[in-house]
N, C-alpha and C positions, 0 to 999 in steps of 0.2 A: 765567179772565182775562176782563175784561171786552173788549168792542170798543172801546171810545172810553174810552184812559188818562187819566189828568190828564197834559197839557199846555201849555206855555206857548208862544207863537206874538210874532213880535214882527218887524216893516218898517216904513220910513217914519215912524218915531218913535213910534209906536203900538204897544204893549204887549198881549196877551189873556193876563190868567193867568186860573186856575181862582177861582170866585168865594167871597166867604172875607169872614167879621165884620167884619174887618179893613179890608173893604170902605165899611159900611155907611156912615161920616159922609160920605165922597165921592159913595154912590150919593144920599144922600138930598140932598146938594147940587147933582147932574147934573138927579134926578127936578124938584126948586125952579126950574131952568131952564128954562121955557114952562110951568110944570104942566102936564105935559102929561098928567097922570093925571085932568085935567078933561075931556077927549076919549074919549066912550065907547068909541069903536075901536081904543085901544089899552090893552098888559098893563104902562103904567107905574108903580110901584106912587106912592102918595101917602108924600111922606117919611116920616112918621110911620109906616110900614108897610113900610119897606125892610129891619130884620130877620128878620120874616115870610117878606119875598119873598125873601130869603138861604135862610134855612132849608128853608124849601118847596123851592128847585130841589134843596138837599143831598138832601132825600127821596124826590124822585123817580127812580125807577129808570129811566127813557128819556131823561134828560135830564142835558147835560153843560154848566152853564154859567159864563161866563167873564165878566170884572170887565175892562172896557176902559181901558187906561193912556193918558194921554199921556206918554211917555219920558222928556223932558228936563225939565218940571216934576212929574211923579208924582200929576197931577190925574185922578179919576177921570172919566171921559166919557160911562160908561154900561155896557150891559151888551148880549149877545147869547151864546146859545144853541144849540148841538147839543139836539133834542129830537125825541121819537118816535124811536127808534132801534132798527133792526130788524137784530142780527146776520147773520142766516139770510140775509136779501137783497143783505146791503154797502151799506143806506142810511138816512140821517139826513134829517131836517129841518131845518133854519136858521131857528132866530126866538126870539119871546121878546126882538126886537131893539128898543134905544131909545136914544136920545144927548138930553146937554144939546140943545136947543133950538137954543142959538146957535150947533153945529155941523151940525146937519142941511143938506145940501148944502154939504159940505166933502170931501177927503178920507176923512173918519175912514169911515165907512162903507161905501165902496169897498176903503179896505184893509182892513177885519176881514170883509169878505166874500172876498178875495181870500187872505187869510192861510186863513180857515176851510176855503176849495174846495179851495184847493191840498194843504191836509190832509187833509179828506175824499175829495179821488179820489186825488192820489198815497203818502200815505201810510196811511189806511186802506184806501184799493183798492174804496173805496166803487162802485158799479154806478149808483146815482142819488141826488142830492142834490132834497131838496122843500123849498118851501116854501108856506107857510098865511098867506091875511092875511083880514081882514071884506074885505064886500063893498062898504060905503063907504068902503075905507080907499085911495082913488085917489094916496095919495103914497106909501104901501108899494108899492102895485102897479106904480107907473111904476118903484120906485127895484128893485124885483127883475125886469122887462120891460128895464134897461138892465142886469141883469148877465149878458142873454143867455137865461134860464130860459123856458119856455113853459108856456104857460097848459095848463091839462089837464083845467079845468071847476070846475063850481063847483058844491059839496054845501050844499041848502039845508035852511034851520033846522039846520045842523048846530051851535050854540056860542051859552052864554049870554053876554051883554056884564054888562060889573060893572053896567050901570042895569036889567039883569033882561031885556031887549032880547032879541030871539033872533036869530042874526045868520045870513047865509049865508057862507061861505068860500070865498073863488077859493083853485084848488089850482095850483098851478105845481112844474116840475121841472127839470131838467138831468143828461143821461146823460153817462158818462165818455167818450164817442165826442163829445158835442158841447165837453168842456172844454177840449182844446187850443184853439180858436178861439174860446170865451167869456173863456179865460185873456188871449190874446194881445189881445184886445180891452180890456180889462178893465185890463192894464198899461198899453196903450194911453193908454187914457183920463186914467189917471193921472198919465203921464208928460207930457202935455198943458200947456203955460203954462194958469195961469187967471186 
């Protein structure tokens, strides 16, 4: 039995199921959203290449990813990731994360981080949640420095960028001792008028 089941996760009108072909005409219309697959700092695949990018996470054995809903219209939004996934220790990675464009500092991404920790430490009993971003990637960095996570360095030359680039990697994490008060924070913020 694997660690990390297929699951579906769903608050706040925001849907995570497992990610699926069924997917693909929504991802490639999220990815059309800022193309943001013109940014060498990120893993958004270019339309044209979003049943690639389906199939590839199916293949990967460390990696568990998930096709973001919007609830009440059924629009897809994008996509985020359990990936590196290490039984033996109770922890996962969070990434492989991207939204349309016009959602980025919204909600949406608050809560599918808040749906995935919540699962990651209270139901799989996860010991540490990580996360990987480039080292010019200063809007992943701030958006996972506010869901509480701490930096824990940064491995250089470790990762090609799709322009052949060699990139360094801030590593960040979060232990199960620090989640109840990144949890609480994190609803917080949410519950927040905006």
């Amino acid at each position: 039995m694997s660690f990390v089941q297929p699951v579906t996760l769903s608050d706040r009108g925001i849907r995570m199921e497992p990610i699926a072909l069924s997917h693909e005409e929504g991802l490639r219309e999220a990815a059309k959203d800022g193309e943001l697959w013109k940014l060498r700092i990120t893993s958004v695949p270019e339309p044209e290449n979003v049943r690639t990018y389906i199939e590839t996470a199916h293949k990967m054995a460390d990696r568990f990813a998930f096709a973001v809903i919007d609830e009440a219209s059924g629009k897809v939004l994008g996509s985020s990731s359990y990936h590196d996934i290490v039984p033996a220790l109770r922890r996962v990675e969070i990434g492989y994360t991207w939204y349309a464009q016009s959602l980025q500092r919204t909600h949406v991404n608050s809560t599918c981080k808040l749906l995935m920790m919540t699962h990651a430490f209270e139901t799989l009993q996860c010991r540490t949640v990580g996360w990987r971003t480039d080292n010019f990637n200063f809007k992943s960095q701030a958006a996972i420095e506010r869901l509480g996570a701490r930096k824990d360095g940064i491995i250089r030359g470790h990762a090609l960028r799709r322009d052949g680039t060699i990139r360094d990697t801030v590593m960040y994490s979060m232990t199960a001792g620090e989640w109840p008060e990144a949890k609480a924070q994190l609803i917080y913020q949410l519950n927040k008028p905006r």
